[in-house]
N, C-alpha and C positions, 0 to 999 in steps of 0.2 A: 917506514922511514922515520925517523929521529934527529930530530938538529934542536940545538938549545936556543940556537939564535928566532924561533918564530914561535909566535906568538900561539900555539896550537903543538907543541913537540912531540905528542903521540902521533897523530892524525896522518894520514899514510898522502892527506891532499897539500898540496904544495901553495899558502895561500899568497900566487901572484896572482893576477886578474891576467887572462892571456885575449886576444885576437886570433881571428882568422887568420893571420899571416902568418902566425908563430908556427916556428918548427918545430916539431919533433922529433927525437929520433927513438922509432917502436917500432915494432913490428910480432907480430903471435903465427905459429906457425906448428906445425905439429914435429918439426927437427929440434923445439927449446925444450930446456929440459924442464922447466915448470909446466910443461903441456897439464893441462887439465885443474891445476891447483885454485886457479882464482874460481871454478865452478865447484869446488869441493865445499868451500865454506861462505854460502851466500847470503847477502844481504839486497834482493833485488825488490826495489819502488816498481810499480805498472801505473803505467798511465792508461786512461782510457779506451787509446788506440794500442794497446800491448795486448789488453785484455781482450779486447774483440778479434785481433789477430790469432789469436791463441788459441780461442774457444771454437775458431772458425775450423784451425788446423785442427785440433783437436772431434772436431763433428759435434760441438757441445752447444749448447745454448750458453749464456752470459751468465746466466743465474747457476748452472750447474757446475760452471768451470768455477766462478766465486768460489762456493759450498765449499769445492772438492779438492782445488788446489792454491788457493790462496789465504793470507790472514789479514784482518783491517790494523792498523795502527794510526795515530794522533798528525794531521800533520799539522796541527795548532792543539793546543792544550784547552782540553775540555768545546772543539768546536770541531770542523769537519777533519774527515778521514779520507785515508789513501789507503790501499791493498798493497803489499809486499808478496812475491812470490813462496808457496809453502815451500822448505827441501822436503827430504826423503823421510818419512816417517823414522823418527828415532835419533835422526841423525841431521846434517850442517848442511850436504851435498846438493847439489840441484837433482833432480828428479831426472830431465832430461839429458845430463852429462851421459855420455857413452864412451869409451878406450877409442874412439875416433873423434871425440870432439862432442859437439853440439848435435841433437837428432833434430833440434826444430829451427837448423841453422839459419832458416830462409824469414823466420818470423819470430827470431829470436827479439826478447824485449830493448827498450832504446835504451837501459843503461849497461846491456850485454854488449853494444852497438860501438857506444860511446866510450869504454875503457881503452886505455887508463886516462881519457880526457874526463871529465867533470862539468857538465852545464850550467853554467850559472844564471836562474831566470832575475832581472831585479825590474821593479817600478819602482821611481818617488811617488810621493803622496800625491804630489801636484803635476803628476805627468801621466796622460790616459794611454801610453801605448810601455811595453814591457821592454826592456835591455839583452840581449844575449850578449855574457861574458865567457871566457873556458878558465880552467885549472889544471894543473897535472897532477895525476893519485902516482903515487911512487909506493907501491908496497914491495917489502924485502923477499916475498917467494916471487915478483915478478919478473923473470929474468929475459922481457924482453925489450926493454929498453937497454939492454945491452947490443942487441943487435943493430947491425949497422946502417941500416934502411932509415932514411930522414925523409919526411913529407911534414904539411905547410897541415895544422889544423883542418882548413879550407878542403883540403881534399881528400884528407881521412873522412869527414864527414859525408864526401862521396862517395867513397869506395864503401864505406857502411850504411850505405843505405837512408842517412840519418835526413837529411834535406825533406822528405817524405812525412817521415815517420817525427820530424819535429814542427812542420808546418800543423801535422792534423794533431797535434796534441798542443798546438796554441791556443787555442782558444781555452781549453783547460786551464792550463798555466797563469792563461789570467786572470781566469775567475778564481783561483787559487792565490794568486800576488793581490787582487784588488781586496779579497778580504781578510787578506794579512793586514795588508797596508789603513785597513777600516778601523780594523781592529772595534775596540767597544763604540766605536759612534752609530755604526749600525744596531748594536743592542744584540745581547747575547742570544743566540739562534735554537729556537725551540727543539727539542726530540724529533718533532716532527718532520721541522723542515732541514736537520742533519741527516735524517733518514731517506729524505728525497734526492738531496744532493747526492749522498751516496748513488741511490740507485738510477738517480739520469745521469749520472757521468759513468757506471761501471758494467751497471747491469742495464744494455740496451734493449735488450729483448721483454723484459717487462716496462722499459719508458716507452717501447714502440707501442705495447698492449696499451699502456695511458693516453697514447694520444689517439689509437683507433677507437678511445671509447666515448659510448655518448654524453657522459658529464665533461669530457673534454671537446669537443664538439657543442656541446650548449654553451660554452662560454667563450671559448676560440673560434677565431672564423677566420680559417686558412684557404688560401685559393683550392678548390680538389685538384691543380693539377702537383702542386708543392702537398699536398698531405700525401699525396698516390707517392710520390717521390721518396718523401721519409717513412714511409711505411716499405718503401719496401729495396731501399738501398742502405744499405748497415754506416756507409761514412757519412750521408744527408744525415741520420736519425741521430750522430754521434753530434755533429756540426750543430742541428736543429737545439738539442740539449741543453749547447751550452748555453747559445742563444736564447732558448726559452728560462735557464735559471740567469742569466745576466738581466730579466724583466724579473722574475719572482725576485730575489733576493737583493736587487739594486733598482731596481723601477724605471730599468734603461727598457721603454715598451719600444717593441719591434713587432710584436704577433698581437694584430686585431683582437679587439672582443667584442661580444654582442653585449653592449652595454644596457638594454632590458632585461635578460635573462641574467646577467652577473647580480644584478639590484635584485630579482625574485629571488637567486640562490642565497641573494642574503639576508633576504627580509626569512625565508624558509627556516634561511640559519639562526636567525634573532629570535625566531618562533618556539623553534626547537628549544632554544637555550630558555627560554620565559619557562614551556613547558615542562622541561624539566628540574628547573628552579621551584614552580607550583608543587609539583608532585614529592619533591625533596622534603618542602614545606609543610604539606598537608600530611607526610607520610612520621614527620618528628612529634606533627601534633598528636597525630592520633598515638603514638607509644608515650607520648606524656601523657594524655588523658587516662590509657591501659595501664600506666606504673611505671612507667619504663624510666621517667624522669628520674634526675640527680635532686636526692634532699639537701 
């Protein structure tokens, strides 16, 4: 779509801010003759719960469906990441498209869900809970907003499944909007802790291994009947995640710690660093004493 009069004239998304009330009229059906086109050239974001949906239909672990069918990209510049769905080796198409439609119709991702609406997540700076707005995408192969079937936002998002599939991917969204909205007051986020975020929000299957392990357990002290819980229910450990980066990354504490053992891990950790600070030192002298020095 194309108009001169908005403020974005490429952009296929239509920018009113819409309601649940608002009508549309769409409808996708396998009688329109764009059947299949919007899966042909994809551009699909996963959320958390996309991913663990996926890798489950799939018989895969989280870290293997990662690897094998998806790519990371920036959803902040130079800070944390989100996965995009891989297409077809070579090529634009979704992987999963078939001359019937969708193979993994049943747990297809939330913005396969949502087309051609547009979710809008927003927070102000000074407000602790998130906004849902909607949009409409109008792209020129999509020829089903010609068709004559009208429904209210509100119940598109029923009939797709979305009400589900957007409750358990909130908690995400905020911790995604909270550190948009932080922006540099929190202070730019180490390698480290971009790589944990990554992998407790995508890859559950190695944040479940993290938390059954004993240097998680020496500094956490979770009830055993809530650790039995996220160990071994795939939406607790998703839920538990965000929860546990909304305390690492904001210092919102919700999860106990054994406050003597946190103090030895860091006096160990102070230790360490002296030690190898010594050995760095002792290790310069001695190639200055052997010649090694700069004249």
């Amino acid at each position: 779509m194309s108009r001169p009069d908005i403020p974005f004239p490429q952009s296929p998304v239509v920018p009113t801010l819409l309601d649940e009330s608002h009508v549309i009229r769409f409808q996708c059906h396998r009688g329109v003759k764009c059947w299949n086109a919007c899966c042909s050239n994809i551009d699909i974001s996963l959320t958390p719960y996309d991913v663990l949906r996926l890798a489950r239909r799939l018989d895969l672990s989280t870290s293997e469906f990662l690897a094998r069918f998806t790519v990371p990209y920036e959803l902040e510049k130079d800070g944390i990441a989100g996965v995009k769905l891989k297409p077809v080796d070579g090529g634009t198409a979704c992987r999963y498209m078939v001359p019937e439609g969708c193979s993994i119709y049943s747990d297809r991702p939330t913005a396969c869900r949502y087309y051609p609406v547009a979710l809008l997540s927003m927070r102000k700076q000074d407000e602790s809970v998130d906004r849902q707005a909607y949009a409409l995408v109008e792209e020129p192969h999509c020829l089903g907003h010609r068709e004559p079937r009208e429904i209210s936002i509100a119940d598109y998002r029923k009939e797709q499944g979305l009400p589900e599939y957007d409750e358990l991917a909130r908690g995400w969204r905020q911790l995604v909007l909270k550190k948009k909205s932080c922006g540099p007051t929190v202070g730019k986020p180490s390698k480290r802790s971009l790589e944990f975020f990554f992998m407790a929000c995508y890859d559950l299957d190695r944040f479940r291994s993290f938390v059954a392990s004993d240097g998680f357990s020496e500094v956490y002290d979770l009830p055993p009947d809530e650790l039995t819980t996220i160990l071994e229910d795939d939406v607790a450990t998703m839920q538990f995640a965000f929860r546990f980066l909304r305390q690492v990354l904001f210092g919102e504490m919700s999860v106990a710690m054994h406050a003597d053992n946190v103090e030895r891990r860091r006096a160990r950790a102070a230790e360490q660093r002296s030690r190898l600070e010594r050995e760095a030192a002792e290790r310069l002298a001695r190639e200055e004493e052997g010649g090694g020095g700069i004249d």
